[in-house]
N, C-alpha and C positions, 0 to 999 in steps of 0.2 A: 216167487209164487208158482204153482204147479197148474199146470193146463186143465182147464174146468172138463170134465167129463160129466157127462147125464144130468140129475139134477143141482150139482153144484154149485152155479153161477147164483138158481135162487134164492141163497143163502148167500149171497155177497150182500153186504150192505155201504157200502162206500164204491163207487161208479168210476171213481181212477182204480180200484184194484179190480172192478169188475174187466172194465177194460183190459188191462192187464193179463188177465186170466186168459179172457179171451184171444187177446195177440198169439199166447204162448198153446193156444191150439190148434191142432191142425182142421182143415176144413172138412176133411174127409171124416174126422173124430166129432166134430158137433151132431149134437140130436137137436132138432127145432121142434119147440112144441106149440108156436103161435105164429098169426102171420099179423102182421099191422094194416092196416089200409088205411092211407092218410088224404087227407083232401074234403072237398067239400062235402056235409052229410047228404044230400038227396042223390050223390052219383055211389056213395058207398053203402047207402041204405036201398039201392037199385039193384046191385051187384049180392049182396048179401041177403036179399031177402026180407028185410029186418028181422031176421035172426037176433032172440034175446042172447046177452051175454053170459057166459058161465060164470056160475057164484064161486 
């Protein structure tokens, strides 16, 4: 499998080759285009604003 560049990972659909993808790149080479925020809702709905989600 060849190192995911820009948007290629979103077009993986099986999450062992995603993985995969990802091992085989370097960190300096990813673009990130989302952040996650995980945990309870009214400490992330605190932080964010309750900003709606993008469709």
């Amino acid at each position: 499998m060849q190192a995911c560049r820009g948007r290629d990972a979103q077009h993986i659909r099986v999450y062992a080759e995603y993985l995969e993808a990802v091992g085989a790149t370097a960190a300096e080479e990813m673009d990130y285009y989302a952040v996650s925020i995980v945990g309870p809702r009214n400490r992330g709905d605190r932080m964010v604003g309750r900003l709606p989600l993008v469709p």
